[in-house]
KOLVEX-641533 format. One record per residue (C-alpha): residue number from 1; residue in one letter; x negated, y negated, z. Coordinates in steps of 0.2 Angstrom, whole numbers. Example, Ala and Ser with C-alpha at 12.3 -4.5 7.8 and 13.67 -1.06 7.14 Angstrom:
residues 2
<site n="1" res="A" px="-62" py="22" pz="39"/>
<site n="2" res="S" px="-68" py="5" pz="36"/>
This chain:
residues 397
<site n="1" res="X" px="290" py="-28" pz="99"/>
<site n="2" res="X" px="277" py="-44" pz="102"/>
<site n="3" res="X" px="291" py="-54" pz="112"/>
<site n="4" res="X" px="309" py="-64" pz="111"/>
<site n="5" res="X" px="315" py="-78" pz="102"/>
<site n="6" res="X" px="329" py="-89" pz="104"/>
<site n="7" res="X" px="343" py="-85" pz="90"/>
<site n="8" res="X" px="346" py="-105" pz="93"/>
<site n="9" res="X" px="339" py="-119" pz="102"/>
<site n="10" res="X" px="341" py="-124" pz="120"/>
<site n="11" res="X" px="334" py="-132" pz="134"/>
<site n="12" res="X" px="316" py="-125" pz="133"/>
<site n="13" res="X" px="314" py="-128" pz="115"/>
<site n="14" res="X" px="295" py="-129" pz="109"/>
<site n="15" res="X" px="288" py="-119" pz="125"/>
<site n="16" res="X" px="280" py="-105" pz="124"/>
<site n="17" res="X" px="277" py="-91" pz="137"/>
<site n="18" res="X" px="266" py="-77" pz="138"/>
<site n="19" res="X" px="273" py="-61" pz="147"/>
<site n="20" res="X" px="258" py="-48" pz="154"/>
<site n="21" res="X" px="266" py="-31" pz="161"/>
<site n="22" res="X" px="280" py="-18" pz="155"/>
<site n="23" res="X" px="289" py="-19" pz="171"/>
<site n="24" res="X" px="309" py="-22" pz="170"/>
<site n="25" res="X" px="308" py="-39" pz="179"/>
<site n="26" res="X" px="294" py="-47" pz="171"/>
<site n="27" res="X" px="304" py="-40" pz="152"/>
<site n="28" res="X" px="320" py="-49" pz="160"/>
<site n="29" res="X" px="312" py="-65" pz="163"/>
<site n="30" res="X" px="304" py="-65" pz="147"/>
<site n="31" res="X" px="323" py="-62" pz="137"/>
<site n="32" res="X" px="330" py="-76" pz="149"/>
<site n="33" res="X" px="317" py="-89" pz="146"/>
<site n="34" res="X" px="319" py="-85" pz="127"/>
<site n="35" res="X" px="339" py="-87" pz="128"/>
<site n="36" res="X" px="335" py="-104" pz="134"/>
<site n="37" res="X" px="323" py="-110" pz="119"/>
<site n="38" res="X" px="307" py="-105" pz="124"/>
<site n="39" res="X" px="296" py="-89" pz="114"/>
<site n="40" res="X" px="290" py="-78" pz="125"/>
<site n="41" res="X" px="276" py="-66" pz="119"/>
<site n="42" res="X" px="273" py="-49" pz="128"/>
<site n="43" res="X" px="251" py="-54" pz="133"/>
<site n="44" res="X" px="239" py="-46" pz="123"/>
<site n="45" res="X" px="218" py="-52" pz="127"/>
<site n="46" res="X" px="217" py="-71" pz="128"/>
<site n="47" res="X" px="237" py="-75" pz="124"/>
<site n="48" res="X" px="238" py="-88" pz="138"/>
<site n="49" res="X" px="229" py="-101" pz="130"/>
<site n="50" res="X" px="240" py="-105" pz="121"/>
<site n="51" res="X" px="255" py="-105" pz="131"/>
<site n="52" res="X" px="263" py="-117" pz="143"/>
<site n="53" res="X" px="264" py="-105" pz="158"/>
<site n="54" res="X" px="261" py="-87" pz="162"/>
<site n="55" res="X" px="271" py="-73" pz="171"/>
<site n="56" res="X" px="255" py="-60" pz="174"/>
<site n="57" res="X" px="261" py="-41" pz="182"/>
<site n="58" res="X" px="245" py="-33" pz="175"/>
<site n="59" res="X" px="230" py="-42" pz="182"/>
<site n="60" res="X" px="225" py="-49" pz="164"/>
<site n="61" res="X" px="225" py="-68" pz="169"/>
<site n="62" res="X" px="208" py="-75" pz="175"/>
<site n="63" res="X" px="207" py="-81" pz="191"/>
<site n="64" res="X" px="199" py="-96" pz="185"/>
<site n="65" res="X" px="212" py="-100" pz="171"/>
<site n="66" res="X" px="219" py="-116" pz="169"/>
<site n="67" res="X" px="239" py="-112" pz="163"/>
<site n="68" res="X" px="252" py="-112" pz="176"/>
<site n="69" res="X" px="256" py="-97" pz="182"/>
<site n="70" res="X" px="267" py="-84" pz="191"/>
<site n="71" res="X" px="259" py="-69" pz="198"/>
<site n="72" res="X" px="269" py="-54" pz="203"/>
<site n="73" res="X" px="267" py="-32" pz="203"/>
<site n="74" res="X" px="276" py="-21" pz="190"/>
<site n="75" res="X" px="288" py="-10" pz="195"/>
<site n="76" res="X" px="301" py="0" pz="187"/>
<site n="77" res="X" px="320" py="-5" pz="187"/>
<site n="78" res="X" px="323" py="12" pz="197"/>
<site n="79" res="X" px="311" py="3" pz="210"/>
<site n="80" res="X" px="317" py="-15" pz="211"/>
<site n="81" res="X" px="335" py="-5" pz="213"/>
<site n="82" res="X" px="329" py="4" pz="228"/>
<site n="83" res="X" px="319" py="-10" pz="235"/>
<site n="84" res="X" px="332" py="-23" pz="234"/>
<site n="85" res="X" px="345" py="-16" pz="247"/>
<site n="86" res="X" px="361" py="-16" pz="237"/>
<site n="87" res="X" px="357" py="3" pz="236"/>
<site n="88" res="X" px="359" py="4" pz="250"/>
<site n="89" res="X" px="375" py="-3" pz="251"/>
<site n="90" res="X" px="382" py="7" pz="235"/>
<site n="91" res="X" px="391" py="24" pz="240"/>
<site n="92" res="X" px="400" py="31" pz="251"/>
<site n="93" res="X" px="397" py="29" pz="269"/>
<site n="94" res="X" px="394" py="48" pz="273"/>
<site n="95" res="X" px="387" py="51" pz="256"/>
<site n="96" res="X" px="370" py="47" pz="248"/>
<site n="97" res="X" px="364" py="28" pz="241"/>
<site n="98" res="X" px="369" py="28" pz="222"/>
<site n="99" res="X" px="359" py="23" pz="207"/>
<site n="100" res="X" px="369" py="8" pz="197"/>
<site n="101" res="X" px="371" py="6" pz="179"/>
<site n="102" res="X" px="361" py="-7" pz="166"/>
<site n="103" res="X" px="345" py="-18" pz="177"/>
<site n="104" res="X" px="353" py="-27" pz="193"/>
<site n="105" res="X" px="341" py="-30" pz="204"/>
<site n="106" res="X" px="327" py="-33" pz="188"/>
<site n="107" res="X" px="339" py="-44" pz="181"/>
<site n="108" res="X" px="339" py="-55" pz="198"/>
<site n="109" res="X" px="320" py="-53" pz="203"/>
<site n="110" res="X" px="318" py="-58" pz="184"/>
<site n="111" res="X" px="327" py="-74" pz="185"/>
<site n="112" res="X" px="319" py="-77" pz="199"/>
<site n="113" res="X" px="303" py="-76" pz="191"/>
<site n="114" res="X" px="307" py="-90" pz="178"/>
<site n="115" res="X" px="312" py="-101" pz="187"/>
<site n="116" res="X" px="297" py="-100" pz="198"/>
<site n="117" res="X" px="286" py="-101" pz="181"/>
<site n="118" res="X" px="298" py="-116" pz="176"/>
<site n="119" res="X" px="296" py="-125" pz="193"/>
<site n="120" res="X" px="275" py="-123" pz="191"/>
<site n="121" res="X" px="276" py="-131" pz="172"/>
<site n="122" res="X" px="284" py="-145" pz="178"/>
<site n="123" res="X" px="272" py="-148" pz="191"/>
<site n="124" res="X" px="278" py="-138" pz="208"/>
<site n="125" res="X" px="272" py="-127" pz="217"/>
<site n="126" res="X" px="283" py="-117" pz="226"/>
<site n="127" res="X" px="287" py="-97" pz="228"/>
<site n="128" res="X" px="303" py="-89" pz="228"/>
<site n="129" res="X" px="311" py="-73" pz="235"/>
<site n="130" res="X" px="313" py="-55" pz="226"/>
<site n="131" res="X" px="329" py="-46" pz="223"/>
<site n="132" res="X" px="329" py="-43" pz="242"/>
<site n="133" res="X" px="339" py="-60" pz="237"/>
<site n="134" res="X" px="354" py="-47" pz="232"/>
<site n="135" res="X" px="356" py="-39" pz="251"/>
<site n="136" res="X" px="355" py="-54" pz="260"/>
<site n="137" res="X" px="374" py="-58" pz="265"/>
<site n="138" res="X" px="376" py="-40" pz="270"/>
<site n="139" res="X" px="362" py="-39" pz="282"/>
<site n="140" res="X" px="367" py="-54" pz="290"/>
<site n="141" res="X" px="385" py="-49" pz="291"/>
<site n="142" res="X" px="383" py="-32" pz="295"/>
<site n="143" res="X" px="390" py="-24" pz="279"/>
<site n="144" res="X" px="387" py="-7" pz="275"/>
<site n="145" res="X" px="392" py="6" pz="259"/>
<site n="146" res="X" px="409" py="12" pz="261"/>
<site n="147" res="X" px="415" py="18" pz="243"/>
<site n="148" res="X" px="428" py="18" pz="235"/>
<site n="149" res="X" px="428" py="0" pz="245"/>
<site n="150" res="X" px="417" py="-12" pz="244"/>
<site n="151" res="X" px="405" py="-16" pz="256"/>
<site n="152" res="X" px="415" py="-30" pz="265"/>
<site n="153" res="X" px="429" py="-20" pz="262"/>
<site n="154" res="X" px="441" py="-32" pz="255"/>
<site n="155" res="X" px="439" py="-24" pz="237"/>
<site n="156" res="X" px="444" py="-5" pz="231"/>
<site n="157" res="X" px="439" py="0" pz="217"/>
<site n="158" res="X" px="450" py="8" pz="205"/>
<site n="159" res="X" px="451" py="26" pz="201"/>
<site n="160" res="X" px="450" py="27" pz="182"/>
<site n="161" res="X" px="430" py="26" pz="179"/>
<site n="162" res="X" px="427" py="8" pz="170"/>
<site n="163" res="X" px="421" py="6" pz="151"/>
<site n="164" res="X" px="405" py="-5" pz="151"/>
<site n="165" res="X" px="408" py="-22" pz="145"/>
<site n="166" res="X" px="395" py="-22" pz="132"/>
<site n="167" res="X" px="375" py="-28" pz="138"/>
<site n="168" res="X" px="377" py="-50" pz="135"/>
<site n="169" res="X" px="369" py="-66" pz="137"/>
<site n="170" res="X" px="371" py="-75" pz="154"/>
<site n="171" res="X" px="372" py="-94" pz="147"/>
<site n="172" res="X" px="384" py="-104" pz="140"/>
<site n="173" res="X" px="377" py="-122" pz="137"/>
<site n="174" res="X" px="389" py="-135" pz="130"/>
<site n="175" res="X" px="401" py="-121" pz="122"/>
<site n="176" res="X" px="387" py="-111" pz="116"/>
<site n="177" res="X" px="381" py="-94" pz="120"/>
<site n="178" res="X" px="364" py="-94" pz="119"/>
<site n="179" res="X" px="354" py="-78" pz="114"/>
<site n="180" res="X" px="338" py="-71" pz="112"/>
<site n="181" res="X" px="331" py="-58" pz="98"/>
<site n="182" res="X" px="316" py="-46" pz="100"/>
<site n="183" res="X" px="302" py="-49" pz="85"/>
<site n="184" res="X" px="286" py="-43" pz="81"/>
<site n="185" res="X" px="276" py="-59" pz="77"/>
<site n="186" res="X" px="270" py="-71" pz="90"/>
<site n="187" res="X" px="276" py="-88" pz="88"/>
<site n="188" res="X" px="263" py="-104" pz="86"/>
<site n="189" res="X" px="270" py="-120" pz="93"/>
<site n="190" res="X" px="262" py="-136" pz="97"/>
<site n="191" res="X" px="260" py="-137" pz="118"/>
<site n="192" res="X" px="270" py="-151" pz="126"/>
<site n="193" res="X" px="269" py="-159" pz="141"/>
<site n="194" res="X" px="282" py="-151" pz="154"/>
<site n="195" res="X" px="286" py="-161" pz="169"/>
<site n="196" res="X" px="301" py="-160" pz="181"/>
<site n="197" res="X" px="308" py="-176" pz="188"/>
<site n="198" res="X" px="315" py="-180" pz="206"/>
<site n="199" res="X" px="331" py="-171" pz="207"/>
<site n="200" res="X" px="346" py="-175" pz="216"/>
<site n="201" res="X" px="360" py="-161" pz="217"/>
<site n="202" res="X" px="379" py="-162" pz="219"/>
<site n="203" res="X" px="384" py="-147" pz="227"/>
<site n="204" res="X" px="403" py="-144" pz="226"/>
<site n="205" res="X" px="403" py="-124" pz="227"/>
<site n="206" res="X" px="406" py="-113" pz="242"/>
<site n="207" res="X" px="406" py="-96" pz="247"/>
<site n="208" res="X" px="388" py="-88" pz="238"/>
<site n="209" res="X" px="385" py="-90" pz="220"/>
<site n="210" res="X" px="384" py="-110" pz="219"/>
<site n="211" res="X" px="377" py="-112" pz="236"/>
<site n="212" res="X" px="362" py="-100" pz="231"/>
<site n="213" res="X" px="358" py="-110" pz="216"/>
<site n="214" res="X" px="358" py="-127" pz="227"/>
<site n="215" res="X" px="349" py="-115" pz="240"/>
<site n="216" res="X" px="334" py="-111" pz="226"/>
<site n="217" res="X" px="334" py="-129" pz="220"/>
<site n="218" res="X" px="330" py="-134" pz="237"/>
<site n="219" res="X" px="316" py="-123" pz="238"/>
<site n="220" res="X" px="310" py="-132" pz="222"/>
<site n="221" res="X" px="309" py="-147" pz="231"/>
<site n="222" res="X" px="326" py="-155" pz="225"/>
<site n="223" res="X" px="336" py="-166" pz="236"/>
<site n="224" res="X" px="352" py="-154" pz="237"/>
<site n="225" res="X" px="371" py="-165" pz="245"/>
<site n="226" res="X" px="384" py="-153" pz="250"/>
<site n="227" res="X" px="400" py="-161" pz="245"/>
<site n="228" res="X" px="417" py="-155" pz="256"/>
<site n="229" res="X" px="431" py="-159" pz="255"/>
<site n="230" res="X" px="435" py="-161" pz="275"/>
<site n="231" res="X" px="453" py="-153" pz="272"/>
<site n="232" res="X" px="445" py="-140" pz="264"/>
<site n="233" res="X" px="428" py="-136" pz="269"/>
<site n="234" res="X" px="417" py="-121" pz="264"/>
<site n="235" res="X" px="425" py="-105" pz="272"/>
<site n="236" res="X" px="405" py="-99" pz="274"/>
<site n="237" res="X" px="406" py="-110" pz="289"/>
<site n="238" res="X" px="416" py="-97" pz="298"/>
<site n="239" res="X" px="403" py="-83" pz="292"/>
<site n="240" res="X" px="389" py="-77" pz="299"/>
<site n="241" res="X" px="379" py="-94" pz="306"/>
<site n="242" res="X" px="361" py="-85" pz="301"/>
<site n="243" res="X" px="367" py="-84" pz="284"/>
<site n="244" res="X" px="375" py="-102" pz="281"/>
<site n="245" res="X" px="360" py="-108" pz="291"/>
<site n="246" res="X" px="348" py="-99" pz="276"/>
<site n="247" res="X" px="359" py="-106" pz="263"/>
<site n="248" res="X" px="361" py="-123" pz="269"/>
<site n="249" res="X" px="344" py="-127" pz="280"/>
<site n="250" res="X" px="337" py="-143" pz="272"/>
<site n="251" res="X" px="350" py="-150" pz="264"/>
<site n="252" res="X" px="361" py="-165" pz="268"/>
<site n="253" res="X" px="382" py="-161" pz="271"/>
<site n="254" res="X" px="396" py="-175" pz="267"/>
<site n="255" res="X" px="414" py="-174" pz="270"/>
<site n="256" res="X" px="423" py="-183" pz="254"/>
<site n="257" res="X" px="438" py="-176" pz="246"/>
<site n="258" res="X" px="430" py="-176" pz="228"/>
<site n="259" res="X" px="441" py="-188" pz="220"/>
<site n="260" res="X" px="431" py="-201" pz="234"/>
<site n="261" res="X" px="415" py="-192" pz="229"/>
<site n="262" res="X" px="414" py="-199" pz="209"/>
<site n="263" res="X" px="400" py="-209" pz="211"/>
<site n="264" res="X" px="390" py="-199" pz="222"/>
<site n="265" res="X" px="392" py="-184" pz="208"/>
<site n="266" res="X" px="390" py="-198" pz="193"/>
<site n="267" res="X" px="372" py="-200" pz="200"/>
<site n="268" res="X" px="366" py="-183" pz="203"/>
<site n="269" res="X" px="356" py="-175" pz="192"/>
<site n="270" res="X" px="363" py="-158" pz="191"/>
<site n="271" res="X" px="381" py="-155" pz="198"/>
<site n="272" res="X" px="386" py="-136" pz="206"/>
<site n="273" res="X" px="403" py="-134" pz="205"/>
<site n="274" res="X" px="419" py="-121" pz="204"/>
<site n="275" res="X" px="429" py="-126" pz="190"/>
<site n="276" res="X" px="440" py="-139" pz="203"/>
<site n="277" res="X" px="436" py="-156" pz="200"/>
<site n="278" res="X" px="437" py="-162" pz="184"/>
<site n="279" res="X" px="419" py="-168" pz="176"/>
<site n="280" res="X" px="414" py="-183" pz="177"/>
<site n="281" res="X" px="401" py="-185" pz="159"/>
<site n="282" res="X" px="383" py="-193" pz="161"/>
<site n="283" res="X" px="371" py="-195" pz="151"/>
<site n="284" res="X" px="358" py="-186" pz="159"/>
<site n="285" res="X" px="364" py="-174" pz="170"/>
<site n="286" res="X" px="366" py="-155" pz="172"/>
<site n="287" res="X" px="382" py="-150" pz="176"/>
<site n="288" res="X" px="383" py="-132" pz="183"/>
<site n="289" res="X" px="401" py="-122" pz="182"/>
<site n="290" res="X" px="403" py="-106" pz="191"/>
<site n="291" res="X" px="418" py="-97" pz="188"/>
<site n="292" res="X" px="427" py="-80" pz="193"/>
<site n="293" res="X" px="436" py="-71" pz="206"/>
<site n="294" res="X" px="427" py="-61" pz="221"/>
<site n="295" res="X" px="410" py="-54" pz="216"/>
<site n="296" res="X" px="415" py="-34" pz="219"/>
<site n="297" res="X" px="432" py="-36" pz="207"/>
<site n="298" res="X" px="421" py="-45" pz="195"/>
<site n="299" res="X" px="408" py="-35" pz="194"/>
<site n="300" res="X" px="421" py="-19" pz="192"/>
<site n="301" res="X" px="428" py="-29" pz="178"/>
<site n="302" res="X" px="413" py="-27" pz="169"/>
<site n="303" res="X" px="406" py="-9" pz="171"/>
<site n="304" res="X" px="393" py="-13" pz="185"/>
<site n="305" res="X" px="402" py="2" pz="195"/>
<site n="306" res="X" px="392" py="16" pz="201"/>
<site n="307" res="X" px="402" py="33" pz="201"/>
<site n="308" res="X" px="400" py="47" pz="214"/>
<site n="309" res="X" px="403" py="62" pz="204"/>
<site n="310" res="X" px="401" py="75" pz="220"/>
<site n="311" res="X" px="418" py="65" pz="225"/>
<site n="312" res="X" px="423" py="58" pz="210"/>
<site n="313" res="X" px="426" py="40" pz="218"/>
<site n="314" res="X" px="418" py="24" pz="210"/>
<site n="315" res="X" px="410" py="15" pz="221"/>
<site n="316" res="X" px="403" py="-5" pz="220"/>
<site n="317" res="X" px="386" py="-10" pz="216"/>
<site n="318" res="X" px="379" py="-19" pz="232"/>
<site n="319" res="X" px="388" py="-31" pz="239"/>
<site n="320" res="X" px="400" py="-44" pz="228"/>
<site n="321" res="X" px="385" py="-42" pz="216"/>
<site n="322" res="X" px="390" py="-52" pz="202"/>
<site n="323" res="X" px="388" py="-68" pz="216"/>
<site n="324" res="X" px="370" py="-68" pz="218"/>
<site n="325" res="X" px="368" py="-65" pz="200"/>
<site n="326" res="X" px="376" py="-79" pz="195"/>
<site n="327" res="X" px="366" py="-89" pz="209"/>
<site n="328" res="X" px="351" py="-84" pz="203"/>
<site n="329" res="X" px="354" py="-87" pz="184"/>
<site n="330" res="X" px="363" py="-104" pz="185"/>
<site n="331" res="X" px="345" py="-111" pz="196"/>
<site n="332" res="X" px="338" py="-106" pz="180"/>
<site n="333" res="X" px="349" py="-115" pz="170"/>
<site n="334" res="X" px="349" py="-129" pz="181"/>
<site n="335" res="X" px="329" py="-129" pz="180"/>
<site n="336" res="X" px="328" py="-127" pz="161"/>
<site n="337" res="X" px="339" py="-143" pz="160"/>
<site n="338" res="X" px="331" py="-154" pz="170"/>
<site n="339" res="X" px="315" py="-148" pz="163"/>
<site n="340" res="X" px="324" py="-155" pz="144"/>
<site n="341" res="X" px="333" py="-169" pz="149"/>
<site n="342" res="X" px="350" py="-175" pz="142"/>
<site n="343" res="X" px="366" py="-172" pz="144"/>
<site n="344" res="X" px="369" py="-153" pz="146"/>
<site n="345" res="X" px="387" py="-142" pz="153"/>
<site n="346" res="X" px="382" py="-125" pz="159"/>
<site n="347" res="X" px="396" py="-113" pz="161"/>
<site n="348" res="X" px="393" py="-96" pz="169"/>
<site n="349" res="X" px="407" py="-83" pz="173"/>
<site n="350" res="X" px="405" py="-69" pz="185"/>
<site n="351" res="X" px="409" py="-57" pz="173"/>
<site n="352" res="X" px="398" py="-63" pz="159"/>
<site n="353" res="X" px="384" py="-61" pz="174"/>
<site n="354" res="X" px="386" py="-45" pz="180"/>
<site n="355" res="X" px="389" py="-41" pz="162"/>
<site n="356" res="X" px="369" py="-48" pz="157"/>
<site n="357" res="X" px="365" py="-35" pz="171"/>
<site n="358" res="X" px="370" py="-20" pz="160"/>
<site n="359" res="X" px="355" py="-21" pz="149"/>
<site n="360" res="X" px="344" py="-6" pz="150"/>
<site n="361" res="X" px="344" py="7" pz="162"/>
<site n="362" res="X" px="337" py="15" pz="180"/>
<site n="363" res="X" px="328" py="27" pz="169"/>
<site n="364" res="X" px="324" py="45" pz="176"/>
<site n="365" res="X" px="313" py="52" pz="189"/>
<site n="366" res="X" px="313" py="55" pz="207"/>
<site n="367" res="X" px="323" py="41" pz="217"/>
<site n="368" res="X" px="312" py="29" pz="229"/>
<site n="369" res="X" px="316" py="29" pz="247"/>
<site n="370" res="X" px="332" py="15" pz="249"/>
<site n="371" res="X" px="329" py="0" pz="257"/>
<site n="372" res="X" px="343" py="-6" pz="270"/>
<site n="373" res="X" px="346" py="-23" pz="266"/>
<site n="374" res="X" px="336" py="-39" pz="273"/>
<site n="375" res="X" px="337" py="-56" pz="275"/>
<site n="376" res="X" px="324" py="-70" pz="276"/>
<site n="377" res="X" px="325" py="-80" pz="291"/>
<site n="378" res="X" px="332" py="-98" pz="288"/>
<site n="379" res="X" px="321" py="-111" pz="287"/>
<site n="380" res="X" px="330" py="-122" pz="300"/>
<site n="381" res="X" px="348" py="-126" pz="304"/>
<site n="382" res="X" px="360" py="-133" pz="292"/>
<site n="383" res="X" px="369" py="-148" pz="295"/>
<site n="384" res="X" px="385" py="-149" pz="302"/>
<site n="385" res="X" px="403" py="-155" pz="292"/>
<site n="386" res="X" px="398" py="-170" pz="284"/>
<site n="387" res="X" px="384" py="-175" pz="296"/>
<site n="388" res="X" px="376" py="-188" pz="284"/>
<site n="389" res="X" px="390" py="-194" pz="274"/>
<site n="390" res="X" px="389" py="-212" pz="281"/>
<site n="391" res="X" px="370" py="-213" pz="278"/>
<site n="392" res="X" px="372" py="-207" pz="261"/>
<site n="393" res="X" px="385" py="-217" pz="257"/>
<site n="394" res="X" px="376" py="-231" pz="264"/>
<site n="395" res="X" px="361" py="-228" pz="250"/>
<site n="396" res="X" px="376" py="-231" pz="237"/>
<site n="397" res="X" px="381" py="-246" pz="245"/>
């Protein structure tokens, strides 16, 4: 196997991508770019030259080469598991961390790795975090493993061991579920010139999911607006301040019911939503849908459930897990659009998410040391309950 290639165009049609390592992350972010358009080649010598951008686990980039690029370590799915913190969290509390179906954590630090590479070819330079991403609510609220519930304890899981959903594709753009497929011949295109624009974001969500895309687009440098509907603000606000405050930080917050807010969301480049408002079509414009129910039930749905077999209970994969996948895959999206251009409708169930995640497997060998779960300190504090609605409003005016 040289590589991926899209089974159909998409966003990152005519990119190509070169891929050095064999670890699991680096493998997924190669299968996600090429679900999106791009070829992805597996590096072999002097590959990069004629690529776009470079993911590089395996020291084989120059220092002195001239292709954007994202360098990281290779590490096995076994390790980004026990590294991240959700295994930690998955088990019972007087029993041992647990080892997860399909690629979890790879899945996320993968995603995360594209869209890093995707933000340097359009020009940015900016670093994001790991698959620590996937323990970060629990460490700041205090969460801990507690099979057959879930972490926060507001989910049980069933007794009768789940039947995987079968391993599939995280992206739906405008109706179309877009694939990748493994080949053995590397792919020649002609290089283009990549470059991301200023990006404003309407940010509808609440709760984890949404707010961790808008969360990584800030990072990127985007211009995020948190849109709430006063009557109904984001029940985050009543969590844990430390982790509103990491999600949030940076941004700006205004309080419109969203039938006030059509203009605001008409101009925004991408829109993050839930499924709530109906959407307003632009021509350029990204428009992120993020749909489920709680991330531990949606995750059972799918099979990411591990299963303690000393005390036959299953027991949920870290904590609400198919909500930080479905953060980090829909920045990606988000990115991969804006990168394009035009009108694009990017829908992404919680299910279809932690379904993705399914691909592969832990692998055997000797468990790593767990991690307990960590959270980044946030990079300022976010604004309160529409505290620059009239000044954003004003700019409309």
């Amino acid at each position: 196997m040289t590589g991926w290639r899209p089974e159909s165009g998409g966003p990152l049609d005519g990119m190509r991508v070169a891929v050095y390592g064999a670890g699991a992350a680096v493998r997924q972010a190669a299968r996600l770019l090429a679900s999106l358009g791009a070829a992805a080649d597996f590096g072999e010598d002097d590959t990069w030259h004629e690529a776009d951008g470079v993911i590089d686990a395996a020291g084989m980039l120059p220092s002195t080469a001239d292709v954007p690029a994202v360098r990281t370590v290779d590490t096995t799915a076994l390790e980004d598991w026990a590294s991240s913190g959700a295994m930690m969290l998955t088990g019972r509390c007087e029993g041992p961390p647990l080892r997860c179906p399909g690629q979890p954590a790879s899945a996320a630090w993968g995603a995360l790795l594209a869209t890093e590479l995707l933000a340097r070819i359009g020009g940015r330079d900016a670093v994001l975090p790991g698959p620590r991403v996937l323990g970060e609510r629990a460490a700041t609220s205090g969460f801990h493993r507690r099979a057959p519930w879930s972490a926060n304890g507001r989910f049980r899981a069933g007794s009768v061991r789940r039947t995987a959903d079968e391993p599939g594709w995280p992206f739906v753009l405008n109706g179309v579920t877009h694939r990748a497929v493994a080949s053995d011949r590397p792919v020649r295109t002609a290089r283009k010139r990549w470059r991301l624009p200023e990006i404003l974001v309407a940010d509808l969500s609440s709760g984890w999911a949404g707010p961790l895309c808008g969360h990584l687009l800030t990072l990127l440098g985007a211009r995020v607006v948190k849109i709430e509907d006063p009557a109904r603000p984001d029940p985050a606000r009543s969590g844990p301040r430390e982790f509103f405050d990491l999600l949030h930080s940076g941004q700006e917050s205004v309080a419109l019911a969203p039938a006030d807010a059509t203009r605001l969301i008409g101009l925004a480049d991408v829109v993050i939503d839930e499924g709530l408002v109906e959407r307003v079509e632009a021509k350029d414009q990204c428009w992120v849908r993020i749909r489920g129910g709680p991330g531990d039930a949606e995750a059972f749905a799918a099979g990411l459930v591990a299963y303690d077999a000393d005390a036959g209970v299953p027991a949920p994969c870290g904590d609400a897990i198919a909500e930080p996948l479905a953060g980090v895959n829909a920045a990606l999206a988000a990115l991969a659009c804006c990168l394009s251009g035009g009108h694009w409708r990017a829908d992404l169930t919680l299910r279809a998410q932690a379904a993705a995640a399914l691909t592969g497997s832990l692998g055997q060998g000797p468990t790593p040391e767990p991690a307990p779960p960590v959270a980044r300190e946030p990079a300022g504090r976010a604004p309160a309950l529409g505290a620059d609605t009239e000044r954003v409003l004003s700019r409309l005016s």
